[in-house]
TORDOMI-182032 format. One record per residue (C-alpha): residue in one letter; x negated, y, z. Coordinates in pm, whole numbers, padded with zeros to 5 digits, always signed. Layout:
AXYZ;...
end
This chain:
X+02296+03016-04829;X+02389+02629-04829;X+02756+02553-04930;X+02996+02445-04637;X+03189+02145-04571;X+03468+02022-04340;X+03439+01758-04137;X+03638+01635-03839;X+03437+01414-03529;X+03670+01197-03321;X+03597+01023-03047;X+03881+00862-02850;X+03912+00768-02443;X+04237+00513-02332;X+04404+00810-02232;X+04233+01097-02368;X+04095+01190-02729;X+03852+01456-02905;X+03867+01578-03237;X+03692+01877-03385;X+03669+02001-03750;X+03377+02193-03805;X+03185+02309-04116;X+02851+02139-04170;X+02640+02216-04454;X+02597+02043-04776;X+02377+01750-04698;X+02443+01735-04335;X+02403+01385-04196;X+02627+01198-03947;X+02437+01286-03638;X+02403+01665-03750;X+02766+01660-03767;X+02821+01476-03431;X+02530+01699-03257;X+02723+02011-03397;X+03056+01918-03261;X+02996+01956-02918;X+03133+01578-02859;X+02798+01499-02661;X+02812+01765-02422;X+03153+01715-02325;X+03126+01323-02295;X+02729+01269-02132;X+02834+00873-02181;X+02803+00877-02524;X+02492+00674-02626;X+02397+00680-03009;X+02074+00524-03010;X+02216+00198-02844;X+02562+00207-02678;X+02789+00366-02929;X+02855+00255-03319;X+02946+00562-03544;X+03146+00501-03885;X+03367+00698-04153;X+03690+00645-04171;X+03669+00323-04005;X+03377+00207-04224;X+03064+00121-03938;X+02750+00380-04104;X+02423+00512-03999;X+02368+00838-03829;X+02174+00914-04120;X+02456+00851-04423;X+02522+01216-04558;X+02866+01355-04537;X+03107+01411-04785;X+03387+01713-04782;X+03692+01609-04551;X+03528+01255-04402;X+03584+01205-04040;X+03325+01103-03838;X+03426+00813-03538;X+03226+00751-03268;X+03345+00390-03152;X+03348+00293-02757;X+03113+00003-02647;X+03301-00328-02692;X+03355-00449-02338;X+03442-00845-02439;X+03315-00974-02723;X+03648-01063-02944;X+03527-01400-03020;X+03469-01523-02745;X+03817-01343-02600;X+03978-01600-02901;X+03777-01893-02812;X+03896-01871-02437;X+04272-01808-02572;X+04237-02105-02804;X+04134-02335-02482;X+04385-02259-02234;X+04663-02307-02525;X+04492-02663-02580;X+04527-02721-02242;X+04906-02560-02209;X+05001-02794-02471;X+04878-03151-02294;X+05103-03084-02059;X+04896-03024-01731;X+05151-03178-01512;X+05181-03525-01337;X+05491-03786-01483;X+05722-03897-01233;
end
């Protein structure tokens, strides 16, 4: 019989959060651990062949990077702005704040 590690899975909602250690055996990828958790059933909205990034403690990885004892597995929510162009639009309208936008009397 394979050797056992732990792992934890997290994946985190605005107002709600999952997080299940499990044991996975030695060798077990990303996805194994993922598909073992039970995370998919209970969210149907995660994606992981397009939608969803997964990483390792905040390190972006591959569903197929092996697992190590005690990593934890993130699955990452679907950006819903892209943060550059959030800063770019932020950077504008404090151009414009700054010229002053009103008329001289």
């Amino acid at each position: 019989m394979a050797d056992l590690i732990n792992v934890e899975v997290v994946y985190a909602l605005p107002h709600q959060h999952q997080l299940v250690r499990i044991q996975v055996p030695e060798g077990a990828t990303v996805r194994d651990a993922i598909d073992a958790s039970g995370v998919l059933a209970r969210f149907p909205e995660i994606d992981l062949d397009k939608a969803n990034k997964v990483g390792v403690f905040g390190k972006l990885t591959r569903l197929d990077t092996m697992l190590r004892e005690r990593d934890r597995v993130e699955i990452y929510r679907p950006l819903i702005a892209d943060p550059k162009e959030v800063r770019k639009k932020r950077a504008e309208e404090g151009k414009a704040a700054k010229k002053g936008g009103g008329t001289a009397t």
